[in-house]
C-alpha positions in Angstrom: -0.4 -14.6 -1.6 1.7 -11.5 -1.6 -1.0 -8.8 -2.2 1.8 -5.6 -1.4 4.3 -6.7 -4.4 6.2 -3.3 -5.4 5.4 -3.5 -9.1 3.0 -0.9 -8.9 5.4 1.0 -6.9 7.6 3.6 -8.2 11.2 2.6 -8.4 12.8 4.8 -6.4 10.1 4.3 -3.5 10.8 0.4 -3.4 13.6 0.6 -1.6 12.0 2.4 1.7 9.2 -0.1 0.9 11.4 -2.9 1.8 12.9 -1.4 5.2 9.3 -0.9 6.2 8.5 -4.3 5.5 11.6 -5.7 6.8 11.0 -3.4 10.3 7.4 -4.6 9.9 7.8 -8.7 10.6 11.2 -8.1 13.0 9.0 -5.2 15.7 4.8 -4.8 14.4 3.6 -8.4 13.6 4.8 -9.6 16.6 3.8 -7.8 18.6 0.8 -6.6 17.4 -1.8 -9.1 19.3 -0.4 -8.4 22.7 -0.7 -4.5 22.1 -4.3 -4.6 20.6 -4.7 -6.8 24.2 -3.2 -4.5 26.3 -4.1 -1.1 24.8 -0.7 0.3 26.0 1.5 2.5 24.1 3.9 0.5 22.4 6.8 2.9 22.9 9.8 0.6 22.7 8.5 0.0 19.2 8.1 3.6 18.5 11.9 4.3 19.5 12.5 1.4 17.1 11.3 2.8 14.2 13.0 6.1 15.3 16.0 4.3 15.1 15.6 2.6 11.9 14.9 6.0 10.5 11.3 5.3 9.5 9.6 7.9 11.8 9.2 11.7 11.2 11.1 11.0 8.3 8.8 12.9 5.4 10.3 16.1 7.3 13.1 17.8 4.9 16.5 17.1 5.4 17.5 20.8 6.2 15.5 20.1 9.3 16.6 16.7 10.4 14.5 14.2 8.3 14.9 12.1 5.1 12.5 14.1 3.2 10.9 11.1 2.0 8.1 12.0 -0.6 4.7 11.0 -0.9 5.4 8.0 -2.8 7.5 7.0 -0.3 5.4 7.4 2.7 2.0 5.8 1.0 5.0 2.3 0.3 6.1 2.6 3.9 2.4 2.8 4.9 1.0 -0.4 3.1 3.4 -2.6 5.1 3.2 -0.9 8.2 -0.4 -1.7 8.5 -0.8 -4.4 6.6 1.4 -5.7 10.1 -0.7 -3.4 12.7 -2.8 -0.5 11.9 -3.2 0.7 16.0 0.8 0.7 16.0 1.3 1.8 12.6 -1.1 4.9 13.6 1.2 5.6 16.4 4.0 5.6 14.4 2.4 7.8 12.0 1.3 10.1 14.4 4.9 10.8 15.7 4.8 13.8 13.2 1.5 14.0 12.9 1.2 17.9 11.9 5.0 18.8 10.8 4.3 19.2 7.6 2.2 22.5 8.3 5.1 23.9 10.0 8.0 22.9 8.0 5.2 24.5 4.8 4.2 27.6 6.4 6.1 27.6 9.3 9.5 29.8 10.0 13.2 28.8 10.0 13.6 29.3 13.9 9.9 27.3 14.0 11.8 24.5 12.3 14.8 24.7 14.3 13.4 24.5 17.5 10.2 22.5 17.3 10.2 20.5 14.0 14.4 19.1 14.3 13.7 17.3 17.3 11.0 15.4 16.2 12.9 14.7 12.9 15.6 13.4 15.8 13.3 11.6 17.7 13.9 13.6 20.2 10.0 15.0 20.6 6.7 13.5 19.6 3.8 16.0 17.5 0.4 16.3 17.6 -2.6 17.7 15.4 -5.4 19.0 17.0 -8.1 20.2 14.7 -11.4 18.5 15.8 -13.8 19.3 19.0 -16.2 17.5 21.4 -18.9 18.7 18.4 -17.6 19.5 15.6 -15.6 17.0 13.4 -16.4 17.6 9.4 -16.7 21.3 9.4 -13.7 22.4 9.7 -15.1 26.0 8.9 -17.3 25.9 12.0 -15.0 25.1 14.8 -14.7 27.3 18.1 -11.8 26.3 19.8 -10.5 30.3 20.0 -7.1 32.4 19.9 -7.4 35.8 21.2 -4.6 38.5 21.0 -3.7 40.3 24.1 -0.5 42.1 23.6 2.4 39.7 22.8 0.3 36.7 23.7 -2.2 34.5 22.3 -4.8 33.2 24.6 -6.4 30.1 24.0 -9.9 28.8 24.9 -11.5 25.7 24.2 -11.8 21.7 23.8 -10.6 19.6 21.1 -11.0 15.7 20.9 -9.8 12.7 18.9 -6.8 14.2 19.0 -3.6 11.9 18.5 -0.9 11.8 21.2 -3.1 15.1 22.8 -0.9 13.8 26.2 2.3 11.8 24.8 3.0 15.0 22.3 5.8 17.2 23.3 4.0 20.2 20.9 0.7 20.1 19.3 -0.4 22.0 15.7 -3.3 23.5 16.7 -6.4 24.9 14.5 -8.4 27.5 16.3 -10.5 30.8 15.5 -9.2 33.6 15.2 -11.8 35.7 13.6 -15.9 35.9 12.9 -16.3 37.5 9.4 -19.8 35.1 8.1 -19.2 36.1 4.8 -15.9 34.7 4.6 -16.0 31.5 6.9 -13.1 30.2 5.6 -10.8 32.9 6.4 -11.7 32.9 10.3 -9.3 30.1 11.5 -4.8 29.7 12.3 -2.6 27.4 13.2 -0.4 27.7 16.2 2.6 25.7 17.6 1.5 24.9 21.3 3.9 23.9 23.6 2.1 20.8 25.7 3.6 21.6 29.3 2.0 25.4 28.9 -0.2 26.3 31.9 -3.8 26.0 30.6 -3.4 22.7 28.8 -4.6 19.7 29.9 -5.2 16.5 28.2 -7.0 13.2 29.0 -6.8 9.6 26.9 -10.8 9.4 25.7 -12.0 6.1 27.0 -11.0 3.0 25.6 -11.3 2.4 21.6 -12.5 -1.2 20.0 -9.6 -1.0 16.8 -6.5 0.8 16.6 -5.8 0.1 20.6 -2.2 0.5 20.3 -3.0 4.3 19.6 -3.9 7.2 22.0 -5.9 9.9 21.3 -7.2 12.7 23.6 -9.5 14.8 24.8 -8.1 18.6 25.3 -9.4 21.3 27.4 -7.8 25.0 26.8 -8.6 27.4 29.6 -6.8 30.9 29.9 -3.9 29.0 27.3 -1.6 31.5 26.9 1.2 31.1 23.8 3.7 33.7 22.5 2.6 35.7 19.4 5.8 34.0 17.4 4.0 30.7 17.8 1.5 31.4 15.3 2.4 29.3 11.8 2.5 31.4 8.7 -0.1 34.3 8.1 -3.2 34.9 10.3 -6.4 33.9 8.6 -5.1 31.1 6.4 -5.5 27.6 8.5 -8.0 26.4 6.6 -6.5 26.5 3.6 -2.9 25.3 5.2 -5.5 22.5 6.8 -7.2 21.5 2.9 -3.6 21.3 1.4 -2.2 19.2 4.5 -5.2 16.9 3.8 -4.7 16.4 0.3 -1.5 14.1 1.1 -2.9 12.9 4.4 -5.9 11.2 2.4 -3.9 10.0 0.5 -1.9 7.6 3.1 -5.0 7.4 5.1 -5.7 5.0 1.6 -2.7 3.4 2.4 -4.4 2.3 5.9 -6.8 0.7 4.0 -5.0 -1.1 1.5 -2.7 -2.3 4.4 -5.6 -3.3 6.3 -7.4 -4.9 3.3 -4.0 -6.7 2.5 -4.3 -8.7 5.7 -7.7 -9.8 5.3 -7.3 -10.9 2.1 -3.7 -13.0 3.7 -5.4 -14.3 6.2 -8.3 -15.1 4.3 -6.6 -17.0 1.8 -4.6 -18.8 3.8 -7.3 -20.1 6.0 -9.4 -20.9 3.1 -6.8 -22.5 1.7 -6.0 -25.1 5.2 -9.8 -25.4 6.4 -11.6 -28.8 5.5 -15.3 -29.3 5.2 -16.6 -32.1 3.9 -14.0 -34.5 3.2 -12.0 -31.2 1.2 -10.4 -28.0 1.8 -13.2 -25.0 1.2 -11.4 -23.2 -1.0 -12.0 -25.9 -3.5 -16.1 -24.8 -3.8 -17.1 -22.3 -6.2 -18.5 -19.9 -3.6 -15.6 -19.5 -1.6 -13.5 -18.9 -5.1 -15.6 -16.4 -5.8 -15.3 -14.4 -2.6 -12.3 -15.1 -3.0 -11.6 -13.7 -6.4 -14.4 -10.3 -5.4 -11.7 -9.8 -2.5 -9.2 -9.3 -5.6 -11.1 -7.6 -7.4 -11.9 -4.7 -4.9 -8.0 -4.7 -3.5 -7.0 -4.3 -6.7 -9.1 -2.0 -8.2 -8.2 0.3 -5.2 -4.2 0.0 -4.6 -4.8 0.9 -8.7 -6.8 4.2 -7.8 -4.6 4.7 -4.9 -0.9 4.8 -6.7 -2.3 7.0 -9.6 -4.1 9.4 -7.0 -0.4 9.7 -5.3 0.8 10.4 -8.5 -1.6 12.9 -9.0 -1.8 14.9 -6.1 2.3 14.5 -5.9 2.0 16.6 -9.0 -0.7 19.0 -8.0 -3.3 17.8 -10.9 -7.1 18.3 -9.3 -5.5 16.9 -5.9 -8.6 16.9 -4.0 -10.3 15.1 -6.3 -7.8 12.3 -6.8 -7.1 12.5 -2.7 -11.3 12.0 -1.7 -11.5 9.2 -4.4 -8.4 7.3 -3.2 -9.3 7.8 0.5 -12.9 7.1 -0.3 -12.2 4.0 -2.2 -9.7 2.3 -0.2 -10.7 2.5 2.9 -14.7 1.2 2.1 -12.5 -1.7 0.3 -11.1 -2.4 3.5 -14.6 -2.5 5.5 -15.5 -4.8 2.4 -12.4 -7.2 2.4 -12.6 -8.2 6.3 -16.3 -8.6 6.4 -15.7 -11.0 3.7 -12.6 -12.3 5.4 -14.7 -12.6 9.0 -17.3 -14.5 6.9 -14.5 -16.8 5.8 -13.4 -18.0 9.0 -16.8 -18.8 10.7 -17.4 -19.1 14.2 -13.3 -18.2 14.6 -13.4 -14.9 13.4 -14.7 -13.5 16.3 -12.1 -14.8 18.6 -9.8 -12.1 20.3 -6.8 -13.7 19.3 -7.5 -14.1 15.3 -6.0 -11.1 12.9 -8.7 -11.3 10.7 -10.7 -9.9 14.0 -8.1 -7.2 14.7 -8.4 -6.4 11.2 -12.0 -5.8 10.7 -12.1 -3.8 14.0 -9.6 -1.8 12.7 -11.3 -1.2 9.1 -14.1 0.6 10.7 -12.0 4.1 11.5 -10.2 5.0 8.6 -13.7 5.6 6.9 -14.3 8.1 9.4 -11.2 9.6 10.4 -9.3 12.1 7.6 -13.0 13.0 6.7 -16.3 11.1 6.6 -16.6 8.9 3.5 -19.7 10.9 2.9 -17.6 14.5 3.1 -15.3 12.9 0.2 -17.9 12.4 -1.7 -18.8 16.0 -1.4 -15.3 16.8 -2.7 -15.6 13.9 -5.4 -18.4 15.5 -6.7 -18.0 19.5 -6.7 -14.0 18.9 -7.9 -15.1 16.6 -10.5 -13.1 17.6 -13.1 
């Protein structure tokens, strides 16, 4: 059972594909049950993949990186969590908001914030949503004030990967209050984290994705030089629905990844467990579980590569990015219930992956976007 073959792959993304896979089995599987156990930050694995040159590596070469494209990333995405999605995410969110810098951003932006995270040097952050606010991104209060040569910064954010690891954080905050254009009221900053004004807190322990730490942010009096703002006053919304577009589309790749585990270790359990005198793979039933597990996987890692090639093209990206996102990642919740089914009363033992795996199937539907937001999208950019 090898559901991640690279035939769907583009050519020149299978090679990346392989050192992902091969970085996978030597530092994520195993490891992954003891750092689900733990909940610690699995940092030695993170300098690993620094070192192997499969971190912060979609940031351009000018500025450090391999500029890997967005082929590239979804390939190196499968196999990273189809091994572990909590430290996959953690590797993920090493550069988690680069991409609106090295966009939008300046040349003395990219030199002294986005290179050393390209070196492994630094670690990034995002911080978009708040204590009560998550979907809207047109609603949120977190604010940016001029006063003189300074913005000051008020506010909370939460959910917000490596909000205390991260060197610098991308942050999205208000910066104006004209209702009739909602969507031109919000910026992105560069915030340095050791600023006085910031503090951040780990939110309480997670169920899924333990190897992952995400924060709870408080901005009081937060005061950032004027140069820190990214690209034009007014337009982080827009820099936010084009930075999603891609991001949805390897937020898929969590799910297939995820979904390619259950469906591993559902079939080989299936295919080892005796009942009644014969292994239970052999009744009709568990065939056909087996064969609607295939049938979903499938039908998404299809939708997935051709959204990828879409939105790598800019053809109706948000369209092609909500399905893909939608798609895969409600396969996933799908293929480990299924899975858990499969293994009976030892699916819900700590130490199985098919457990790890469907804890970790119930996030990506929310994070990126509520399932129930892209289908918003689906519908009104239905082409």
């Amino acid at each position: 059972m090898e559901p991640l073959d690279d035939s769907i792959v583009p050519e020149h993304a299978r090679e990346i594909k392989e050192e992902a896979a091969e970085f996978a089995r030597e530092h994520i599987e195993p490891n992954a049950q003891e750092y689900f156990q733990s909940g610690e930050y699995p940092h030695e694995i993170l300098e690993a993949g620094q070192e192997a040159g499969l971190v912060a590596q979609d940031i351009p070469e000018e500025w450090g990186g391999r500029g890997l494209d967005l082929p590239q990333l979804l390939a190196v995405t499968e196999e990273f969590y189809r091994a572990d999605a909590g430290i996959a995410l953690t590797l993920q969110l090493a550069s988690f908001g680069c991409e609106i810098t090295y966009e939008y951003g300046s040349d003395e932006q990219c030199e002294e914030y986005i290179r050393p995270v390209a070196e492994g040097e630094q670690l990034s952050g995002l911080a978009v949503s708040e204590p009560e606010t998550g979907s809207d991104l047109a609603g949120m209060e977190t604010t940016a004030e001029r006063d003189g040569d300074e913005w000051v910064i008020d506010g909370e954010k939460y959910w917000i990967g490596n909000g205390v690891e991260a060197d610098w954080i991308t942050l999205y905050a208000r910066t104006g209050d004209n209702e009739e254009n909602r969507y031109g009221n919000h910026s992105m900053f560069i915030v340095p984290t050791d600023v006085e004004g910031y503090e951040a807190e780990h939110i309480p322990e997670k169920m899924a994705m333990r190897a992952s730490k995400q924060a709870h942010i408080e901005f009081d009096d937060c005061r950032i030089p004027e140069e820190n703002l990214i690209g034009t006053e007014g337009a982080g919304f827009w820099m936010l629905a084009e930075f999603f577009n891609h991001g949805r589309v390897i937020v898929a790749g969590h799910g297939l990844g995820i979904a390619a585990a259950a469906l591993e270790e559902a079939w080989a359990f299936t295919h080892d467990r005796e009942e009644f005198g014969r292994t239970i793979s052999e009744f009709q039933s568990v065939q056909h579980g087996l064969a609607d597990m295939l049938l979903e996987f499938e039908s998404a890692r299809a939708l997935t590569w051709r959204a990828c090639e879409k939105v790598q093209s800019g053809e109706n990206a948000g369209y092609w990015a909500a399905m893909a996102k939608t798609k895969a990642t409600e396969t996933a919740v799908d293929v480990t219930e299924q899975g858990m089914q499969f293994h009976g009363g030892r699916s819900i033992l700590d130490e199985r992956r098919i457990a790890r795996a469907y804890r970790d199937a119930r996030i990506p539907v929310i994070y990126e976007g509520a399932n129930e937001i892209q289908r918003n999208l689906i519908y009104g950019q239905a082409p």
